[in-house]
C-alpha positions in Angstrom: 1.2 -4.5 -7.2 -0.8 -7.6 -5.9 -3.9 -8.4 -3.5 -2.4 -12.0 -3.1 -0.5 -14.3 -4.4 -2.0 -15.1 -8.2 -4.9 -12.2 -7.4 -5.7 -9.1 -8.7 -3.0 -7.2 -10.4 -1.7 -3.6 -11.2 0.5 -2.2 -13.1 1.8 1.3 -12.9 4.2 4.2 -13.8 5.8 6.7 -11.5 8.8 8.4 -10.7 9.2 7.7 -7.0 8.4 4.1 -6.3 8.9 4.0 -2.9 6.4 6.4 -2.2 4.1 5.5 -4.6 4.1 1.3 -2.9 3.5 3.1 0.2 0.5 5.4 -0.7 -1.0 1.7 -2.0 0.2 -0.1 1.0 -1.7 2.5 2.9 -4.8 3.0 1.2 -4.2 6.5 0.5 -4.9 6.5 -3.1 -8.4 5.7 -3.7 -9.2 3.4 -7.1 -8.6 -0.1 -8.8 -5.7 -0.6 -6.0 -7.7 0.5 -2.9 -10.9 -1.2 -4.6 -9.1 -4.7 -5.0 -6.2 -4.5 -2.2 -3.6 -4.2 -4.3 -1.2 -3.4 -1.7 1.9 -5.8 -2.7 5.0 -5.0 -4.5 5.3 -8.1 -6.4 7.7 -6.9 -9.3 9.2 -3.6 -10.8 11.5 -2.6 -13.4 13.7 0.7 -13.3 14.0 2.6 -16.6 16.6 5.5 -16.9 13.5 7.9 -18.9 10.1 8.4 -18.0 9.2 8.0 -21.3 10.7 4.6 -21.9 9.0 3.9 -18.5 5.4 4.8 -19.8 6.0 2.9 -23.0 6.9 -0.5 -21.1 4.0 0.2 -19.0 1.7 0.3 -21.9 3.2 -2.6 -23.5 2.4 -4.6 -19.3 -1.2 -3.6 -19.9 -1.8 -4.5 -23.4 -0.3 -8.4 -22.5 -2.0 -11.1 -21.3 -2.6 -12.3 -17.5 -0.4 -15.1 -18.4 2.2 -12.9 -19.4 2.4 -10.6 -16.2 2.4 -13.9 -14.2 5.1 -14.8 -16.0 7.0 -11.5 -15.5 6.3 -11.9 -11.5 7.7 -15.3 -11.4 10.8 -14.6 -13.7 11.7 -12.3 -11.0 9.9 -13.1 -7.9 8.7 -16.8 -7.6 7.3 -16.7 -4.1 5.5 -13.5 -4.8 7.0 -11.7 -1.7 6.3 -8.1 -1.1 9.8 -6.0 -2.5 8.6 -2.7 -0.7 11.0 -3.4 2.1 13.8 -3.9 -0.3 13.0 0.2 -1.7 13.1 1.5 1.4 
């Protein structure tokens, strides 16, 4: 998730993606993504295990800003939102 194009960014795990873009979209989950408006879907990857899921997201965190800018441009060079996409 994104505020903006090249702003603040989140990474995440969960098991329903769809609904978790929309509880940030919304606001609904209070924290770092209702704090900073982190409320775009700017890139995702689907594993096939939760636990391969949490590892990759570890791995996300642990890298640099330049890295996960990277990542969203690989995939997604004019930053659009991917929410309607799920859904």
């Amino acid at each position: 998730m994104a505020s903006k194009r090249n702003g603040t960014l989140y990474t995440g795990v969960t098991s329903n993606l769809p609904q978790r873009a929309w509880q940030h979209r919304e606001g609904f989950l209070p924290g770092f993504t209702q704090k900073y408006g982190c409320k775009l879907l700017v890139w995702y990857e689907v594993h096939t295990e939760m636990i391969y899921a949490i590892a990759r997201e570890k791995q996300i965190k642990s890298g640099s800003r330049k890295k996960k800018l990277k990542l969203i441009e690989t995939l997604n060079p004019n930053w659009r939102d991917l929410y309607e996409e799920l859904i």
